[in-house]
C-alpha positions in Angstrom: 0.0 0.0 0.0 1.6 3.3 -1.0 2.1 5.7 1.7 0.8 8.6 -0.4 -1.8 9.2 1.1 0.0 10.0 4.5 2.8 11.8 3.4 0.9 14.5 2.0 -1.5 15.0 4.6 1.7 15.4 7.3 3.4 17.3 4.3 0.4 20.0 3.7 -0.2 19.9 7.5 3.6 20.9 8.7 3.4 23.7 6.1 -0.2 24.8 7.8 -2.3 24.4 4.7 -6.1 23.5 4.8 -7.1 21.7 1.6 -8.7 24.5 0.0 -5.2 26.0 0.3 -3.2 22.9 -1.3 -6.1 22.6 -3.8 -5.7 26.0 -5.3 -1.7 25.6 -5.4 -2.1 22.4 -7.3 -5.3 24.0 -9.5 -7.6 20.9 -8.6 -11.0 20.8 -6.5 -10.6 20.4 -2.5 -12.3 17.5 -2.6 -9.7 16.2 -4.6 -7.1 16.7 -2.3 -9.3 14.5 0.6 -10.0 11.9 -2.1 -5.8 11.4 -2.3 -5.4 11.8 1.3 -7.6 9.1 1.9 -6.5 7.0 -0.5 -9.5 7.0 -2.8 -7.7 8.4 -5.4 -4.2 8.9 -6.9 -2.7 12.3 -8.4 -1.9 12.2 -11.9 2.2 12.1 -13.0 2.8 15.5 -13.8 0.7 16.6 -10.8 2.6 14.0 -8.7 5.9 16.0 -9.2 4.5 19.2 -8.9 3.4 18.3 -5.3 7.1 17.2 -5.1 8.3 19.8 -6.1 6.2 22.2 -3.9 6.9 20.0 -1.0 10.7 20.3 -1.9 10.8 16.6 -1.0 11.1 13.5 -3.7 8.8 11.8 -5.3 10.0 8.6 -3.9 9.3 9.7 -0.6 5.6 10.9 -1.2 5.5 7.0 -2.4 7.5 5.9 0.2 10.3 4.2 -1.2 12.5 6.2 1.0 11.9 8.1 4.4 14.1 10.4 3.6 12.5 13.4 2.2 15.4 15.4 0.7 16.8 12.2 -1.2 17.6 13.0 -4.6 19.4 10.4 -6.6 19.8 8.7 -10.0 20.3 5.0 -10.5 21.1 3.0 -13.6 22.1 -0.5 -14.1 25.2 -0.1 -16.6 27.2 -3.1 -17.3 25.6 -5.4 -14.6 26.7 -2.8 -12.1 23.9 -0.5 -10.5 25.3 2.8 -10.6 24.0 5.7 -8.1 24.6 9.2 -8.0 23.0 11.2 -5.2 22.2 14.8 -6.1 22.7 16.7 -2.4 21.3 20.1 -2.5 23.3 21.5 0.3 26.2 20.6 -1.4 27.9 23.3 -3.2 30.9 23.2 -5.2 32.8 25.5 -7.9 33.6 23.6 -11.6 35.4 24.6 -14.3 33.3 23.8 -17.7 36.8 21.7 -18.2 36.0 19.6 -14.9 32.7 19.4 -16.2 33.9 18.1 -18.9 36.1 15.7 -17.6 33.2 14.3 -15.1 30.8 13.9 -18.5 33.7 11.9 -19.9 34.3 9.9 -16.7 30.7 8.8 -16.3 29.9 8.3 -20.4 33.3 6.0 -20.5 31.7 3.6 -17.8 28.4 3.3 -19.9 26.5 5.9 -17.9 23.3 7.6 -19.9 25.1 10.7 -19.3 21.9 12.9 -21.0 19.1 10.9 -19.1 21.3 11.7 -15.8 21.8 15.8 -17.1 18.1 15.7 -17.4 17.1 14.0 -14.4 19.9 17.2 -13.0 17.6 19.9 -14.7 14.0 18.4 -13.2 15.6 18.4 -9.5 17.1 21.7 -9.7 13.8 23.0 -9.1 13.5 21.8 -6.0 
């Protein structure tokens, strides 16, 4: 059973929303947002990572695949080896575009989708 349901509810609670509130955010009916916090029904994909987004949490964690609600990461199985790279927002670093560079090549030359991982990058920069 997905944990959906619960997540949001604590979610839109700790940020003092009443469902009217979260309902106009999301542009859907209030009623809506009981019928996913009870489990009735379930928010569309797109809509699914905009409440992720608004959260500023992941989507695995509104599904709860993870309890941790900052977890950002990227997986892919690449030459029988699962490869993971965890995208930590607090982190902040200063590249060169020649280190980029050189990371790009260093992922690419162990089979990594280098442009599904850039994109997956660009989705979770907005949160």
């Amino acid at each position: 059973m997905s944990k959906f349901p619960e997540r949001l509810k604590e979610l839109r609670e700790k940020r003092e929303l009443l469902n009217k509130d979260l309902a106009k955010i999301m542009m859907v009916e209030p009623a809506t947002i009981t019928n996913w916090e009870k489990g009735n029904r379930f928010p569309k994909d797109d809509v699914l990572i905009k409440i992720a987004d608004y959260f500023d949490c992941s989507v695995d964690y509104l599904l709860g695949r993870t309890d941790d609600h900052l977890e950002n990461s990227y997986s892919e199985n690449s030459h029988a080896q699962t490869i993971k790279i965890e995208l930590d927002n607090g982190f902040t670093c200063d590249l060169t575009a020649k280190e980029i560079e050189n990371i790009i090549r260093q992922l690419d030359a162990v089979g990594l989708n280098v442009k599904k991982l850039i994109e997956s990058a660009k989705k979770n920069i907005s949160l």
